[in-house]
C-alpha positions in Angstrom: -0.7 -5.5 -19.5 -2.3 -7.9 -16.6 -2.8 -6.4 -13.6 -2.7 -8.5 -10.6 -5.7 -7.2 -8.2 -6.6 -9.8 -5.5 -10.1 -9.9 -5.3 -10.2 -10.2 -1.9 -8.3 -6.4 -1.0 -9.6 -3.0 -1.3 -7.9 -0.4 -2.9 -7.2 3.6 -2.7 -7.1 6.2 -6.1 -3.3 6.7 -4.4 -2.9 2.9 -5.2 -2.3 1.3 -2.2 -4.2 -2.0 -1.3 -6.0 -2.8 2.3 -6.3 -5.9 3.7 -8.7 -6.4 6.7 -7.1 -9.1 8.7 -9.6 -9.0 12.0 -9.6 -5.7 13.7 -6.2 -4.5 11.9 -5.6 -3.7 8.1 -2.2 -4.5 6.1 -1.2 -2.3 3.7 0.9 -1.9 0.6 1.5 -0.8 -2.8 -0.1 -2.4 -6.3 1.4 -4.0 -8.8 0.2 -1.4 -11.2 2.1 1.4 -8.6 5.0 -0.8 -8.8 5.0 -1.6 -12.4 4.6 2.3 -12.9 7.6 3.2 -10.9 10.0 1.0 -11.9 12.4 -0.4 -10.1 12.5 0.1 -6.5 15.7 0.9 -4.7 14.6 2.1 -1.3 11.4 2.0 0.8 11.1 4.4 3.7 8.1 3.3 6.5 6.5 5.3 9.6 7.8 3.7 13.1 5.6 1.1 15.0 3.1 3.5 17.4 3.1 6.7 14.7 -0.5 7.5 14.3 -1.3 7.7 9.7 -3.8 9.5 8.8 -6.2 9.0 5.9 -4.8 10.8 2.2 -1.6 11.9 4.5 1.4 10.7 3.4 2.7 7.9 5.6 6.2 7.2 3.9 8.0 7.2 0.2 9.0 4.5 -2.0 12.3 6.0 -3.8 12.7 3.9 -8.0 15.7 4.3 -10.6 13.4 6.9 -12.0 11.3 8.5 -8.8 10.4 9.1 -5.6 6.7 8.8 -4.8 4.9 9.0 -1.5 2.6 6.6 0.2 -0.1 8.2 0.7 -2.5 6.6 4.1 -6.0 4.5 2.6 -7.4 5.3 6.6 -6.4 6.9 9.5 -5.0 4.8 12.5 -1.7 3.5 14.0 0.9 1.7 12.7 1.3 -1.8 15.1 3.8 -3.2 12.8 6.5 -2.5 10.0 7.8 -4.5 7.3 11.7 -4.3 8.4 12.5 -6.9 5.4 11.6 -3.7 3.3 15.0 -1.9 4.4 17.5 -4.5 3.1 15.1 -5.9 0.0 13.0 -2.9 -1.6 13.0 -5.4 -4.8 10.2 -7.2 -2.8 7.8 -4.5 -3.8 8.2 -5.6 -7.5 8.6 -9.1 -6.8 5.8 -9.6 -4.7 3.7 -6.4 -3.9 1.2 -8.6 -2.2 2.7 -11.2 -0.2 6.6 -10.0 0.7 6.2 -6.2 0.3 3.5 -4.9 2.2 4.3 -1.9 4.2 2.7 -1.7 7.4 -0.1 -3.1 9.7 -2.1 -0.8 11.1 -5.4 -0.5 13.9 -7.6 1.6 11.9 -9.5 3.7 13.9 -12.9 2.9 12.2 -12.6 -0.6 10.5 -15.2 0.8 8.9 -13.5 2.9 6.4 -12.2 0.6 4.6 -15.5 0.4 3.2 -14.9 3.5 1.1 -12.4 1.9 -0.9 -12.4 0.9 -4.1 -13.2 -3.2 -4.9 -10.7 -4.9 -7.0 -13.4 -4.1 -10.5 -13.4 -0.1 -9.4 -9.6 -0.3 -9.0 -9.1 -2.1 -12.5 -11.4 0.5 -13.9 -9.8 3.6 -12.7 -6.4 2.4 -13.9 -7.7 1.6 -17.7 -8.8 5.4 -17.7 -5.4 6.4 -16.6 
């Protein structure tokens, strides 16, 4: 199986992906989460202003077979929610990097996104899985 893992994001061992985009982060799920779970029926998201905070769940993505939290990559607050989620969850198997990310958050240390993984540690851990 190919995994799709943009280079450019960062990654967390609950498989969400961060990208920095200036002094906010986007987040979302990868395409080995989503190729994992199936097919997704229902995405449920915090609400613009909700503080997440880092390995806290921050929402659930509900699949024929599952429901799985979203579990936060960093702490901060969530400036901006992927509405388009509500009425098309498909987007998060479609297109888990470009249609389907979650939320957009102000991190409150830009800095942690440093601990991520890089796309190479991500590939790795999920070859050991």
């Amino acid at each position: 199986m190919t995994l799709n893992t943009p280079k450019e994001l960062r990654y967390s061992e609950e498989h969400e992906w961060v990208k920095v985009e200036g002094d906010k982060v986007r987040i979302g799920i990868t395409d080995f989460a989503q190729s994992e779970l199936g097919d997704i029926v229902f995405v449920e998201l915090p609400e613009v202003g909700d503080e997440i905070v880092a390995d806290e769940p921050f929402g659930s993505v509900e699949s024929v077979k599952t429901v799985s939290e979203l579990y936060a990559p960093i702490s901060g607050k969530v400036v901006e929610v992927n509405e388009e989620l509500d009425d098309n969850p498909e987007y998060v198997n479609e297109s888990p990097y470009e249609k389907a990310w979650m939320i957009v958050v102000e991190p409150n240390d830009i800095q942690d996104v440093e601990k991520l993984m890089t796309a190479e540690e991500y590939e790795e851990m999920v070859k050991e899985d």
